[in-house]
SEFIVO-222477 format. One record per residue (C-alpha): residue in three letters; x, y, z. Coordinates in pm, whole numbers, plus 50000, padded with zeros to 5 digits. Layout:
<site "Ala"; <X; Y; Z>>
...
This chain:
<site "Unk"; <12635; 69920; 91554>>
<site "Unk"; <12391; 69676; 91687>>
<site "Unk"; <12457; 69456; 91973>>
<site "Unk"; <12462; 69115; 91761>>
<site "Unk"; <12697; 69238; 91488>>
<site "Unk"; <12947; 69385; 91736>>
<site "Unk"; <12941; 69066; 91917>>
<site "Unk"; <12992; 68874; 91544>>
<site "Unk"; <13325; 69122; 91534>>
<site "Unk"; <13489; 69041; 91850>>
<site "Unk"; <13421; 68697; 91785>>
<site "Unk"; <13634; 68713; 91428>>
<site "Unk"; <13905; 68922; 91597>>
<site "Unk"; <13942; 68687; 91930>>
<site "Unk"; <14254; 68537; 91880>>
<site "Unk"; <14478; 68761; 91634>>
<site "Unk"; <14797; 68878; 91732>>
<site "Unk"; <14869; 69172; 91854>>
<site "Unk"; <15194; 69367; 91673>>
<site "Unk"; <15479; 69500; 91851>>
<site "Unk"; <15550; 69831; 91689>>
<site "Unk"; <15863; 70057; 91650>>
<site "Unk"; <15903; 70437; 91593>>
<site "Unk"; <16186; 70578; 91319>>
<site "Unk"; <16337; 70767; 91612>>
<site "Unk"; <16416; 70608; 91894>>
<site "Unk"; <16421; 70274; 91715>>
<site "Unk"; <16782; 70400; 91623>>
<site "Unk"; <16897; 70413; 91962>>
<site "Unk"; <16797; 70024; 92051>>
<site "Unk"; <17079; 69760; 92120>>
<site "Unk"; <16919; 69472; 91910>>
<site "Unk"; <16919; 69120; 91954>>
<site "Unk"; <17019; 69091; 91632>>
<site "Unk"; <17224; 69367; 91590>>
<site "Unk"; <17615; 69243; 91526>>
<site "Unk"; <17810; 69124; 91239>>
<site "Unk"; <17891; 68753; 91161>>
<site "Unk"; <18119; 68799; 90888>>
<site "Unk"; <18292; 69152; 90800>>
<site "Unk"; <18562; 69224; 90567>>
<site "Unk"; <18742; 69546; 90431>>
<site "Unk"; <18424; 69602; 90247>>
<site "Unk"; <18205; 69631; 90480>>
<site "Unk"; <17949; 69391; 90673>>
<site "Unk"; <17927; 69053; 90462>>
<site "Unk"; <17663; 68892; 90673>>
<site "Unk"; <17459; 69045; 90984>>
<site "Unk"; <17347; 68855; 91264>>
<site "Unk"; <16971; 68784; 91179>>
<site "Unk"; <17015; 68748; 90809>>
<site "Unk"; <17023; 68533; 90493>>
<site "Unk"; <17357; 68430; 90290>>
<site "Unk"; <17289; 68225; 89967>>
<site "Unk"; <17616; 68037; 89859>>
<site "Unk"; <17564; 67946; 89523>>
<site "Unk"; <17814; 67727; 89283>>
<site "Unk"; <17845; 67417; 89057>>
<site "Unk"; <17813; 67059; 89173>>
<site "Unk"; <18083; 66901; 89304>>
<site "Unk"; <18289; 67271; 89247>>
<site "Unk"; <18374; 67271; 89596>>
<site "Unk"; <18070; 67453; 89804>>
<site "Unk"; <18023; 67259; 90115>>
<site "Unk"; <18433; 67242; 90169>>
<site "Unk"; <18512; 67587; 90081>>
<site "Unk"; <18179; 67681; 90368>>
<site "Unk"; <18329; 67483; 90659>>
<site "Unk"; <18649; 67650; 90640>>
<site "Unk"; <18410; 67942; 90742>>
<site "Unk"; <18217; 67736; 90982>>
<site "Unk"; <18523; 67614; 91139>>
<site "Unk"; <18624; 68025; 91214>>
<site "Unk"; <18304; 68126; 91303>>
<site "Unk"; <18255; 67785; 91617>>
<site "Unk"; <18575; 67937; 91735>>
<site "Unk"; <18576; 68297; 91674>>
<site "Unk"; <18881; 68289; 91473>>
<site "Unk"; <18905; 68516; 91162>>
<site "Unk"; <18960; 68331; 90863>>
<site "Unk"; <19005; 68382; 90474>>
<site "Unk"; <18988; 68782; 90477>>
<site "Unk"; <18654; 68735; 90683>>
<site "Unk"; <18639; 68944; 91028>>
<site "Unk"; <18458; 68717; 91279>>
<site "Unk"; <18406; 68891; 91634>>
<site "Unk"; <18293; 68607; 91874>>
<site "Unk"; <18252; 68218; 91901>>
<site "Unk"; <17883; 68119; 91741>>
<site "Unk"; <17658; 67838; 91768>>
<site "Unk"; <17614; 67631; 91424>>
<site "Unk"; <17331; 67394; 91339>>
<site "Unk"; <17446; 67217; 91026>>
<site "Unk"; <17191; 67058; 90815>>
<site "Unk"; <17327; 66818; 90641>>
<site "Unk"; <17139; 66701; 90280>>
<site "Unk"; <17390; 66533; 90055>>
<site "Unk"; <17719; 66407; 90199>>
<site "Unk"; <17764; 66033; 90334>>
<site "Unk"; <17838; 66020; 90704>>
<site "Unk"; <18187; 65872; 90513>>
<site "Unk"; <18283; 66287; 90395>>
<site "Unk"; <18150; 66421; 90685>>
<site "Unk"; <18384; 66225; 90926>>
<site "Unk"; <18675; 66284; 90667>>
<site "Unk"; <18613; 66650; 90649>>
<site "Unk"; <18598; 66693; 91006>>
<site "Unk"; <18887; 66519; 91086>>
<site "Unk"; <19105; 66695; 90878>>
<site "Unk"; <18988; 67041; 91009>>
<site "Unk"; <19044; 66911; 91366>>
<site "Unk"; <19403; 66796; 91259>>
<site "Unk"; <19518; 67159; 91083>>
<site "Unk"; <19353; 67355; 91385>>
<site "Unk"; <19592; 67227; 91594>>
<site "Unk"; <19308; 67329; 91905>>
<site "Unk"; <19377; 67307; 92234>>
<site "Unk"; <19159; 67163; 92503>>
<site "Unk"; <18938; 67474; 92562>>
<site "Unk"; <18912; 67509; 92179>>
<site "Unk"; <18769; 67094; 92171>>
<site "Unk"; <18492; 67212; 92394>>
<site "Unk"; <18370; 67533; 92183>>
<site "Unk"; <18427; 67296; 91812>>
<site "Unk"; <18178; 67062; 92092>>
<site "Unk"; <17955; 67311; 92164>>
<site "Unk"; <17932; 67509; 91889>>
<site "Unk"; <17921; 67314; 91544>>
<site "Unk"; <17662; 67089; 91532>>
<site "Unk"; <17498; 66900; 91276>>
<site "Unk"; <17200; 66643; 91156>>
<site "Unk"; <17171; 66410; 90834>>
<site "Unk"; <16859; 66445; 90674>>
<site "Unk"; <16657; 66610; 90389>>
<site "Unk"; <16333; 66752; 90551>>
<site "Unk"; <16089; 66990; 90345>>
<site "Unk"; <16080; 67293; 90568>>
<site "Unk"; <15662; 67396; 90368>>
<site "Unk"; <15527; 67058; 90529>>
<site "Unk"; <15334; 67153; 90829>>
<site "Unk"; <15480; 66820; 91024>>
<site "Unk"; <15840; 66949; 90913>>
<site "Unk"; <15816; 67228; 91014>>
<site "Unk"; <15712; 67131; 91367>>
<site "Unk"; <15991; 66905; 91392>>
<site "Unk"; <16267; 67159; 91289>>
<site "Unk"; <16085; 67412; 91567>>
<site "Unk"; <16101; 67194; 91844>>
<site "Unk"; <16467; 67085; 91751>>
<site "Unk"; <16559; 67446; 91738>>
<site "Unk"; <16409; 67542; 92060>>
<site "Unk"; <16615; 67236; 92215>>
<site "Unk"; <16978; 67307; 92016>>
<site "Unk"; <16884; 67699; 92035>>
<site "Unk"; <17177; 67771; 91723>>
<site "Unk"; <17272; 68100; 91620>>
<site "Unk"; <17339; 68010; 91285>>
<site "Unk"; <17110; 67751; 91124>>
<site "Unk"; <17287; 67612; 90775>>
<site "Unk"; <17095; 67429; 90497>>
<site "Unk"; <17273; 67259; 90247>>
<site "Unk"; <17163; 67219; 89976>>
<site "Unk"; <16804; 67393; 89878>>
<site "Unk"; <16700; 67123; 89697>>
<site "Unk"; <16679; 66884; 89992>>
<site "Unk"; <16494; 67128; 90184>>
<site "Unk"; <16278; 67265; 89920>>
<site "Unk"; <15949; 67091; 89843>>
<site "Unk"; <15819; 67276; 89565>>
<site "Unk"; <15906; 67387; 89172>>
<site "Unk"; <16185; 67563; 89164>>
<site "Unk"; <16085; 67809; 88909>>
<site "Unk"; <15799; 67911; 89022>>
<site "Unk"; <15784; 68189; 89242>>
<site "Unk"; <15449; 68093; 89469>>
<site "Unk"; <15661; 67769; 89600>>
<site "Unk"; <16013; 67977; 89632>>
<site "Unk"; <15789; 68222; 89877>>
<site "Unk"; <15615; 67979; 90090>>
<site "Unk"; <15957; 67835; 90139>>
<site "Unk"; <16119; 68162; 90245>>
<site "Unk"; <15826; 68267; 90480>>
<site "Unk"; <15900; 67923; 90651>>
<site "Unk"; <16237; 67989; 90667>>
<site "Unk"; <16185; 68407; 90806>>
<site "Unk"; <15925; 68266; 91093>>
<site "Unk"; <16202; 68031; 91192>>
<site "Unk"; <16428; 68311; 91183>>
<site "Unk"; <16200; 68542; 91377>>
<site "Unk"; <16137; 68269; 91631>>
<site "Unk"; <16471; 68183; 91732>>
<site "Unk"; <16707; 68464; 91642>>
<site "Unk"; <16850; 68291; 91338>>
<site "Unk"; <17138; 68386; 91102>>
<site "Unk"; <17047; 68174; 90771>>
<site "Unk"; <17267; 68020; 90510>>
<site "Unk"; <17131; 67823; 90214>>
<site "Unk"; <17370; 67660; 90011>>
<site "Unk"; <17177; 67618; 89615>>
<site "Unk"; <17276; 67485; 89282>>
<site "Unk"; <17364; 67715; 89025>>
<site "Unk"; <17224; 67710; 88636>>
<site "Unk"; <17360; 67641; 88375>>
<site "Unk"; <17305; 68025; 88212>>
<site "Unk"; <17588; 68281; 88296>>
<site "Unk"; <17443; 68633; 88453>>
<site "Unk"; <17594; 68925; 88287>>
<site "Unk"; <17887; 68955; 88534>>
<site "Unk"; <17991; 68566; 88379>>
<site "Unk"; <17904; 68400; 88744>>
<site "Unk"; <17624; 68131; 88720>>
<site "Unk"; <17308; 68233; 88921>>
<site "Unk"; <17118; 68016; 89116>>
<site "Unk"; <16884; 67740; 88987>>
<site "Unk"; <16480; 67853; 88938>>
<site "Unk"; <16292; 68112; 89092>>
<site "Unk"; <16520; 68448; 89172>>
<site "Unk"; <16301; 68507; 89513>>
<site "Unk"; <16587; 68368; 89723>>
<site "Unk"; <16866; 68573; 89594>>
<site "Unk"; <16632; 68899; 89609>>
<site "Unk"; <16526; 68795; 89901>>
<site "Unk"; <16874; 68760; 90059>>
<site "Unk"; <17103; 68992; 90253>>
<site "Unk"; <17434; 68871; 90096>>
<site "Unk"; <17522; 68611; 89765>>
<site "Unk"; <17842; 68497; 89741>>
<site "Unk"; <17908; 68301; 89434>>
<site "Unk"; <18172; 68014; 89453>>
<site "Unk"; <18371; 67891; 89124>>
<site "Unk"; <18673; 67793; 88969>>
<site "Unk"; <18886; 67978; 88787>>
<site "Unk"; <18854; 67879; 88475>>
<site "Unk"; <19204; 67938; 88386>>
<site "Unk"; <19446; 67818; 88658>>
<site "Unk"; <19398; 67464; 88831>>
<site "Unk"; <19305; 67488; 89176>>
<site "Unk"; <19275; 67861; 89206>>
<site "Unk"; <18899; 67995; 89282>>
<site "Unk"; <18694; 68292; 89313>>
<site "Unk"; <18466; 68394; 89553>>
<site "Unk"; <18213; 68691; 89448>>
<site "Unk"; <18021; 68882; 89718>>
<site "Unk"; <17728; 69116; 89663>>
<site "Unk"; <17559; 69218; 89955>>
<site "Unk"; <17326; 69493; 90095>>
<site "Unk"; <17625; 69595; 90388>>
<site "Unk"; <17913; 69565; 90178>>
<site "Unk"; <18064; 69672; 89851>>
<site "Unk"; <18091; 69416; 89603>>
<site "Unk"; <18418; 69227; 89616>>
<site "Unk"; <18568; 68914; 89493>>
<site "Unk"; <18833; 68716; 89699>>
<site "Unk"; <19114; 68475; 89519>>
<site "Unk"; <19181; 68147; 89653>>
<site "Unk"; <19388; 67857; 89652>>
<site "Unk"; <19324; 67549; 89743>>
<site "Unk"; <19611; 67382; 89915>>
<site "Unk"; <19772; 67089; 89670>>
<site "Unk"; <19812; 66834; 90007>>
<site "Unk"; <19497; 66918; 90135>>
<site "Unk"; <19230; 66954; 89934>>
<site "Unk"; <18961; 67036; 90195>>
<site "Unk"; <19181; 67369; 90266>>
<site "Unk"; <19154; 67719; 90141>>
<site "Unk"; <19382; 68007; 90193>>
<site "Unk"; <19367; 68329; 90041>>
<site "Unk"; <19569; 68359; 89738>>
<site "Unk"; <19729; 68712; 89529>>
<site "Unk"; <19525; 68805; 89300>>
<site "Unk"; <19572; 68662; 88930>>
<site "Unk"; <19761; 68873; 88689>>
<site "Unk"; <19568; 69083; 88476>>
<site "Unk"; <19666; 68978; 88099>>
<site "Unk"; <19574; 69170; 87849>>
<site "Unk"; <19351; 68987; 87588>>
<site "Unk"; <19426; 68998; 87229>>
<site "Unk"; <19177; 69310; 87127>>
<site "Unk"; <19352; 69507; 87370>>
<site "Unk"; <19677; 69407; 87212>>
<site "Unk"; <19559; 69537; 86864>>
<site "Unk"; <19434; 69873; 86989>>
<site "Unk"; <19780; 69944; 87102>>
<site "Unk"; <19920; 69828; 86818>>
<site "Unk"; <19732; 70024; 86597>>
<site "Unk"; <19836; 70363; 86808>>
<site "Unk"; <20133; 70532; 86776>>
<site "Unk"; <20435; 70492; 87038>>
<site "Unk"; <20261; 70853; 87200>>
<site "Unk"; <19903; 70850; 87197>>
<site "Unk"; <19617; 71052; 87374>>
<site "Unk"; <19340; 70895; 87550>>
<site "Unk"; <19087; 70993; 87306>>
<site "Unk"; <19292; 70801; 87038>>
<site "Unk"; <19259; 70491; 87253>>
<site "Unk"; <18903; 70505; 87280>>
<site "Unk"; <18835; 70564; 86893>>
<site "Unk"; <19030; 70222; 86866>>
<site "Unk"; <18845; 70098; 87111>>
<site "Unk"; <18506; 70198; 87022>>
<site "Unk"; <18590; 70028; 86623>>
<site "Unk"; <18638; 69680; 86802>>
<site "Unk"; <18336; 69762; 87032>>
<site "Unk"; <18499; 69841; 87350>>
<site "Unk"; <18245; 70115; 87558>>
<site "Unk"; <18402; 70440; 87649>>
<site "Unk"; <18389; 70383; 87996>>
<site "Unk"; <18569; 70109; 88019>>
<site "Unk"; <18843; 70206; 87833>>
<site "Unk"; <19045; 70397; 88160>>
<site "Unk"; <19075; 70037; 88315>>
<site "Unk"; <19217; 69886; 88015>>
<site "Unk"; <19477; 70158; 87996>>
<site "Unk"; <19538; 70115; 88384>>
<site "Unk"; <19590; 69722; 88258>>
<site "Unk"; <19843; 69816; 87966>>
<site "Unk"; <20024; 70070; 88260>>
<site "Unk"; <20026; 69799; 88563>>
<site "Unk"; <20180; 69547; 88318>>
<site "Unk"; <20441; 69824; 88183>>
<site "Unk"; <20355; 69839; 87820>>
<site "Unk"; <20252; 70203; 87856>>
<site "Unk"; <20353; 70500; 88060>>
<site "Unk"; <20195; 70773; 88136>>
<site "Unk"; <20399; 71075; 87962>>
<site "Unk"; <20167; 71377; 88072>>
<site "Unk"; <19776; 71386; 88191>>
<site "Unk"; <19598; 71208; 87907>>
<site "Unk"; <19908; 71143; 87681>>
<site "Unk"; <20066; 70790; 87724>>
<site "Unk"; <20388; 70602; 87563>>
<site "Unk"; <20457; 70249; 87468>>
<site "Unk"; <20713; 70076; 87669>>
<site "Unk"; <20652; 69754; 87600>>
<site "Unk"; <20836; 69559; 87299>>
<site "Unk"; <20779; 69446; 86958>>
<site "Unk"; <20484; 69224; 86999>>
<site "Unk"; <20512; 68932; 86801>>
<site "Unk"; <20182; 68779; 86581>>
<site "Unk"; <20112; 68487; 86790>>
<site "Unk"; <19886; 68580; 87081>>
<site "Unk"; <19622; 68377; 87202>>
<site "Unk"; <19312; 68512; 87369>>
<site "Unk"; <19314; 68618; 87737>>
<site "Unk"; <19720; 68597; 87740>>
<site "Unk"; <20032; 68773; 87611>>
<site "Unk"; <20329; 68648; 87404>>
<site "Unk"; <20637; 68834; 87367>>
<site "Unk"; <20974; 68891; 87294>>
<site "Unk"; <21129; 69112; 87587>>
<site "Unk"; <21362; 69410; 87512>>
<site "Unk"; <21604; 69510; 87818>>
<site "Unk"; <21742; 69809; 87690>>
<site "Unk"; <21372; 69991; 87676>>
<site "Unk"; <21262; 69861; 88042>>
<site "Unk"; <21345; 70100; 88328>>
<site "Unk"; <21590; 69862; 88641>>
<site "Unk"; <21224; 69800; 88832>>
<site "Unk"; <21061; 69676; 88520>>
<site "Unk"; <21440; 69474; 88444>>
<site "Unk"; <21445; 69330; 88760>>
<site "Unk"; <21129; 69245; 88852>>
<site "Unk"; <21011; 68846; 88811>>
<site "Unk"; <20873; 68762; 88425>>
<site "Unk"; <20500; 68862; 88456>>
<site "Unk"; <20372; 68556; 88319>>
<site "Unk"; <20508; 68351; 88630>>
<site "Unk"; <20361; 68289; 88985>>
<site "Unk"; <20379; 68114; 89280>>
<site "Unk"; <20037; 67962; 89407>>
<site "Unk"; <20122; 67741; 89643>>
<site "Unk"; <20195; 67932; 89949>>
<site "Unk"; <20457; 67789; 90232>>
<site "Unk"; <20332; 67622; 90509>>
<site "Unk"; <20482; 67763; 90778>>
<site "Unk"; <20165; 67623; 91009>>
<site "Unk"; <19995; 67993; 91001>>
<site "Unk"; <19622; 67960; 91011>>
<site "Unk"; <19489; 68087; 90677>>
């Protein structure tokens, strides 16, 4: 190589950065910066410390409250609503959409149930903070602002709510989704940051019947956990939460939202399953002893797949309109059903003298309590 064009290389290279590299081995061994968990459950790890939660729902279903019942756990280091939290974090709230009016009102009723005491007022101080404004993260002036506020503040968890008012871009198309998200990872790398984006959902149902986040799927692929947040659309004031993360099974928490205070929610039992009406006709096509091949025929005629049919027997047995006589013979139990059944719910007549004393004593299935006592528990 000649002395002018090696000179013309180390003039291009002057100036790159250099990589830090890790080996498979002994990278195992490491205690990592961003190592713990923020949020665990029975399930596993919801949310680790150095990755990105997308909370998608509705407008106006609830989103922002339901999240600062979290928030409010994870500034103290309380659990709270199933979720495991191990230590006190630092919370930069970003604030896009309320009024300074719901903010205040929120806040204040969060301080009020707490019921903190004076060394909890300094860590609520300390540790959940937040700033009014909508600022594009992909604008190069932005984004200096947001770094130099973050190097101040120095948050563990930095929350953006919603997308949209952080989002300069279309948001079905991919190219814009990524230049967002690379923003968002080198502010991540920078400072250390656990990321939650709260977005919009669609208007399309996925095929699980939870609505999906608005535009371009490169956010929730790109995420470490989605929770979607919605209402049930059966029971006032009862909601779902449904997690799918990389850490963690896939589970779905039942809530209630308290009828005095609507900014509250506890965990609540989860709903009854009912049997819809198809499932009532396959039964009552069977005779009173029937094999579990002679279920799934009936199924499979109303277009019911074969592997589903073992949890709609397990319905029909929880409920006690089938027992289970021997392995893969079952028995009806249940009475007479009468014709008027409406989808998703079950009308009948009950019979006494076929119910076993549990099943005769036990409260009418169709009933249940969701408003939970206040006995001034947390959660």
């Amino acid at each position: 190589m000649t002395t002018s064009i090696l000179r013309e290389v180390k003039s291009i290279a002057k100036g790159f950065n250099g990589w830090s590299v890790e080996n498979a081995f002994d990278f195992c061994d490491k205690m990592l910066i961003q190592g713990d968990v923020v949020l665990n459950s029975i399930h596993g790890a919801v949310l680790m410390a150095g990755g990105i939660m997308q909370l998608t729902g509705k407008g106006k279903a609830g989103k922002t409250t339901f999240l600062f019942n979290i928030l409010y756990g994870v500034a103290l280091g309380r659990d709270v609503l199933g979720f495991g939290i191990s230590k006190p974090r630092k919370i930069l709230y970003l604030n896009g959409e309320n009024s300074p009016g719901t903010m205040q009102s929120l806040f204040k009723l969060f301080r009020e149930y707490f019921c903190i005491d004076e060394e909890e007022e300094n860590k609520i101080r300390e540790n959940f903070l937040f700033h009014s404004a909508g600022l594009r993260l992909q604008k190069a002036e932005v984004f200096a602002e947001i770094r130099g506020n973050l190097a101040e503040i120095k948050p563990d968890i930095l929350v953006l709510d919603p997308l949209k008012n952080f989002f300069s871009g279309e948001e079905n198309s991919s190219d814009s989704m990524r230049e967002f998200m690379e923003a968002v990872r080198k502010l991540m790398q920078e400072f250390n940051l656990t990321v939650i984006i709260i977005h919009h959902t669609g208007k399309k149902q996925n095929e699980d019947g939870l609505y999906s986040g608005r535009g371009s799927s490169l956010l929730a692929d790109d995420a470490e956990v989605t929770a979607a947040f919605q209402k049930n659309a059966k029971e006032k004031g009862l909601f779902e939460l449904s997690v799918t993360g990389r850490n963690c099974e896939e589970f779905t928490l039942h809530l209630i939202r308290q009828p005095e205070r609507y900014f509250l929610f506890s965990l609540a039992d989860k709903p009854e399953v009912k049997p819809d009406h198809v499932l009532i006709e396959i039964l009552d096509s069977l005779p009173s002893q029937f094999k579990t091949g002679s279920f799934e025929d009936a199924a499979g005629r109303r277009n019911i797949k074969r592997s589903t049919c073992f949890e709609k027997i397990k319905i029909l047995e929880n409920i006690g309109m089938i027992k289970r006589v021997a392995h893969g013979l079952y028995e009806k139990v249940s009475p007479e059903i009468q014709t008027s059944i409406g989808a998703g719910q079950l009308d009948y007549e009950k019979q006494p003298e076929n119910k076993s004393p549990e099943v005769r004593n036990s409260p009418d299935c169709t009933t249940r309590t969701t408003e939970p006592a206040d006995d001034g528990r947390l959660f």
